[in-house]
VEXKOL-278048 format. One record per residue (C-alpha): residue number from 1; x, y, z. Coordinates in steps of 0.25 Angstrom, whole numbers, plus 5000, padded with zeros to 4 digits. Each point is the difference from the previous one (the first is absolute). Layout:
BEGIN
> nr, c1, c2, c3
> NUM, X, Y, Z .
...
***
This chain:
BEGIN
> nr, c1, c2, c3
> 1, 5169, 5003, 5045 .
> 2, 5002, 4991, 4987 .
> 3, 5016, 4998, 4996 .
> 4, 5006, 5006, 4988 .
> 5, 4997, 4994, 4987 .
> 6, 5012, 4993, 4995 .
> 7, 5008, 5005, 4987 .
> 8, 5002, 4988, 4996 .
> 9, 4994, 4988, 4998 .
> 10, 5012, 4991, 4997 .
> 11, 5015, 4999, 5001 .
> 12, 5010, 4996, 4991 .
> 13, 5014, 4996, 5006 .
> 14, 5013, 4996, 4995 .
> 15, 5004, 4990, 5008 .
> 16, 5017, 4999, 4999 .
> 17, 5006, 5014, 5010 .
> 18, 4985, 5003, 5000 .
> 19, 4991, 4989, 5010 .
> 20, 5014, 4992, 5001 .
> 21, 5015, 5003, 5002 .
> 22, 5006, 4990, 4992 .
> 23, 5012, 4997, 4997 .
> 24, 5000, 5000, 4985 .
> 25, 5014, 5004, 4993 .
> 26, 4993, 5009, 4991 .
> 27, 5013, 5006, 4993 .
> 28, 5007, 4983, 4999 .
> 29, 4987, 4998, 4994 .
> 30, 5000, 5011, 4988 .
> 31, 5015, 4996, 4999 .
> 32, 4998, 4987, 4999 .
> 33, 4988, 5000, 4992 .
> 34, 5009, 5008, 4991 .
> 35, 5011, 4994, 4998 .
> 36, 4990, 4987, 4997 .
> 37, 4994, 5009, 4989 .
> 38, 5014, 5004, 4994 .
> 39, 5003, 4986, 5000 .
> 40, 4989, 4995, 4991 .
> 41, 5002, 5013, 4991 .
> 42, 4986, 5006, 5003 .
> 43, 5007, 5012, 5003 .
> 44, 5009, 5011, 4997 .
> 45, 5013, 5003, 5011 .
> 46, 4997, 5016, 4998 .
> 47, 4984, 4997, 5005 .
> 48, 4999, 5011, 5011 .
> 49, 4997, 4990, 5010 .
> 50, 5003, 5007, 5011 .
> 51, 4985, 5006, 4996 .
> 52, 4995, 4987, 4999 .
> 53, 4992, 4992, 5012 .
> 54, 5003, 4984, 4998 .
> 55, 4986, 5000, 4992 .
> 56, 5000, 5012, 4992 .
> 57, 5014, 4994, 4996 .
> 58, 4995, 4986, 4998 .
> 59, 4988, 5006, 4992 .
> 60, 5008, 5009, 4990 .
> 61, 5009, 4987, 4996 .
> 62, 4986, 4991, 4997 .
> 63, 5000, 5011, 4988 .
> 64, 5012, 4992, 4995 .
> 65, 5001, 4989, 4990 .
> 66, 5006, 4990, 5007 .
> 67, 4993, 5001, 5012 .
> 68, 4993, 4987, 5002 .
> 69, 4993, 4992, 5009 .
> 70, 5010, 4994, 5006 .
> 71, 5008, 5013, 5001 .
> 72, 4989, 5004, 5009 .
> 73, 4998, 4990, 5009 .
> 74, 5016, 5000, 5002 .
> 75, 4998, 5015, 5004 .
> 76, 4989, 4999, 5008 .
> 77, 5004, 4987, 5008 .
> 78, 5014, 5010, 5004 .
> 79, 4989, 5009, 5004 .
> 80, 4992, 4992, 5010 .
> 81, 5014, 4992, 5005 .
> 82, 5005, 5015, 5005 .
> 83, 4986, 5003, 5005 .
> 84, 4998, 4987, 5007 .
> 85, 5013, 5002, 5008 .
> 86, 4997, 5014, 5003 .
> 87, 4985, 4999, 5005 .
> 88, 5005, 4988, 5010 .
> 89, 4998, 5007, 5015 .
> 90, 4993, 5013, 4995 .
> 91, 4996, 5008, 5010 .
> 92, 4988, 5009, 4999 .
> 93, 5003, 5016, 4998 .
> 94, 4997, 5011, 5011 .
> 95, 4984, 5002, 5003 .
> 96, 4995, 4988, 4990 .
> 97, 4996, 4991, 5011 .
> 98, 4992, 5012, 5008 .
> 99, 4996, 5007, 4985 .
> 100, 4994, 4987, 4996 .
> 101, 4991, 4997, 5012 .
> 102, 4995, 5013, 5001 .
> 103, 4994, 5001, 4987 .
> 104, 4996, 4985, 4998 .
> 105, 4984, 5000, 4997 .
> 106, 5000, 5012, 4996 .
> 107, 5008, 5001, 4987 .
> 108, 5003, 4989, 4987 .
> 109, 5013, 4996, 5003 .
> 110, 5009, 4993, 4988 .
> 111, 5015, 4999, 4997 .
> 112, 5007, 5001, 4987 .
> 113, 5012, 4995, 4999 .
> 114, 5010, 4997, 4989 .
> 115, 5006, 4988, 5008 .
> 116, 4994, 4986, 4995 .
> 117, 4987, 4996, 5007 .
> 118, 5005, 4989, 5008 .
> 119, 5011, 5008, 5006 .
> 120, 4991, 5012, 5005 .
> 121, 4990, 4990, 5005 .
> 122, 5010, 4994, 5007 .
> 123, 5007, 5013, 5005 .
> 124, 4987, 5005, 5004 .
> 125, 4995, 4988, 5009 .
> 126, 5013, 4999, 5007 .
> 127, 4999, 5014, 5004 .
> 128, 4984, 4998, 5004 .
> 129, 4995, 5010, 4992 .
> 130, 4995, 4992, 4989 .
> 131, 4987, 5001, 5007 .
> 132, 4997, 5015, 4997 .
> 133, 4999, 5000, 4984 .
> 134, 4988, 4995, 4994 .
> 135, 5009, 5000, 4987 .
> 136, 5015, 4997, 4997 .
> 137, 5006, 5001, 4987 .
> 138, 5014, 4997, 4994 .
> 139, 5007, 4998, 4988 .
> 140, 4993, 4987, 4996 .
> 141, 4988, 5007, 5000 .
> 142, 5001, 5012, 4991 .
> 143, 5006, 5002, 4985 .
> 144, 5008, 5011, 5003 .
> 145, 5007, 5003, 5013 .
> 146, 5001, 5014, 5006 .
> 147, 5003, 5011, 4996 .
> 148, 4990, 4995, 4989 .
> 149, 4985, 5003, 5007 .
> 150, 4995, 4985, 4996 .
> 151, 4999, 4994, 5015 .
> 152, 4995, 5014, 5007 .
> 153, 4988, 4999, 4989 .
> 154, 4999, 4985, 5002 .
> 155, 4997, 5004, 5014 .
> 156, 4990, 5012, 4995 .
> 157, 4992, 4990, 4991 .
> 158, 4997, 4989, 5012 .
> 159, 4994, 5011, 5007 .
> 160, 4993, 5009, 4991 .
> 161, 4990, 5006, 5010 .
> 162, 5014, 5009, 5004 .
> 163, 5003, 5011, 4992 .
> 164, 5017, 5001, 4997 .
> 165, 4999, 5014, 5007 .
> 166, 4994, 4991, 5013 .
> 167, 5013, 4993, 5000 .
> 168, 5014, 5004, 5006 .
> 169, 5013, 4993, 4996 .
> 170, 5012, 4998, 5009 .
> 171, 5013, 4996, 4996 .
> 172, 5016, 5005, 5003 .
> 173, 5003, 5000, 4984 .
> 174, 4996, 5009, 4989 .
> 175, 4997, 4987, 4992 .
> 176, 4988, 4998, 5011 .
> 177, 4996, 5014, 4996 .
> 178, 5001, 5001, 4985 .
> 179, 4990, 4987, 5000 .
> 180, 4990, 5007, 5010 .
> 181, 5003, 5013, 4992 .
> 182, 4997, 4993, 4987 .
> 183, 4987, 4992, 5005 .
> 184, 4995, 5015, 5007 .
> 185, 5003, 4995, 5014 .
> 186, 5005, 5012, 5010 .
> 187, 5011, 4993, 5007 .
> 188, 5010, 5004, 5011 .
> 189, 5015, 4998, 5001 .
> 190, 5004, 4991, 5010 .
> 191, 5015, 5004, 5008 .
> 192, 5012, 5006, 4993 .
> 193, 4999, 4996, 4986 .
> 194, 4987, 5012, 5000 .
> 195, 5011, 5011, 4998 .
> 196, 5004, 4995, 4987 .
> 197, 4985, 4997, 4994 .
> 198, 5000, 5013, 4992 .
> 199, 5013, 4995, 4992 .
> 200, 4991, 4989, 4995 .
> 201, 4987, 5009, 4997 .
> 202, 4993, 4994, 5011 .
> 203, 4991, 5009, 5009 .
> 204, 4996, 4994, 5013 .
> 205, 4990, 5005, 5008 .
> 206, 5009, 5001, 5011 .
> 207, 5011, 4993, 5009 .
> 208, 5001, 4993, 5012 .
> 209, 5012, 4994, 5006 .
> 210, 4992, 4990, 5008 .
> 211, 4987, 4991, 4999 .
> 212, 4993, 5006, 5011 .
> 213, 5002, 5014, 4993 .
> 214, 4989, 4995, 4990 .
> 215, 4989, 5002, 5010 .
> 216, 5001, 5015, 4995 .
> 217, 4997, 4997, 4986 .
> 218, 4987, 4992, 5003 .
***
């Protein structure tokens, strides 16, 4: 008897609280990011940041007019100082390792990340998973970081022989699941942050709570 036909033909993961458990001070990060952004008066005190990400925060300043060059690189070297320290000693999350095997061969694996490239290659090799994904890309390798769609249609335009509809998206934030939403991706919410996807107008095509779980979707 010949096997079920695969879904899917390729995955999408996030990689920070999706393939990894990093350490990465989200909340210093916006804080910081903030306070940074404040500081070069790029932005207003009464932003309602607490509905920001670090990017979407950094992303509504560049509209400003006294936001440089020089402005940005500040910001964004706060950025990878915070990430550097947090991905040090990551740890893989529940199921990745046995997921990954499982389905290698059989599906396009990739990673988008807004992490800088060198520190998700890095965090990758040193947990040894690197070897899964025929593709990893981060924020040095797209214009506009999630929740825009610009890295998930990056990744659909070096493979055009798949269909968006033949690939699935899998990340823990609603920002992984507006850029799949938005490139017409399906995509499935990865651990608690899927309860509050609907806040955000992001429909995933269902949840899992660990990576083995994804076997059900394929």
């Amino acid at each position: 008897m010949n096997p079920k036909p695969l879904r899917f033909a390729g995955i999408i993961f996030d990689m920070d609280n999706t393939l990894l458990r990093s350490h990465i001070d989200f909340a210093r990060m916006k804080r910081e990011v903030r306070e940074l952004l404040l500081g070069f008066g790029v932005m207003e005190e009464e932003t309602a940041w607490d509905r920001h990400t670090t990017v979407t925060m950094i992303d509504s300043a560049r509209s400003h007019r006294n936001y440089t060059d020089s402005v940005d690189r500040a910001v964004w070297r706060r950025v990878a100082a915070i990430e550097e320290e947090g991905m040090a000693g990551a740890d893989l999350e529940p199921g990745v390792a046995e997921c990954l095997e499982a389905i290698s061969g059989k599906l396009v694996l990739t990673v988008l990340t807004n992490n800088a490239d060198a520190a998700a290659f890095k965090a990758l090799r040193e947990t040894g998973i690197d070897r899964y994904f025929a593709k990893v890309v981060g924020r040095d390798g797209t214009t506009a970081l999630k929740p825009a769609p610009d890295g998930v249609q990056r990744i659909l335009r070096q493979y055009e022989a798949i269909p968006p509809h033949r690939w699935l998206s899998v990340g823990d934030s609603w920002i992984d699941g507006m850029a799949a939403q938005l490139a017409g991706v399906p995509f499935v919410a990865y651990g608690p942050g899927a309860a509050r996807m609907e806040e955000r107008e992001v429909r995933p095509l269902g949840a899992i709570e660990a990576m083995y779980e994804l076997m059900r979707f394929l």
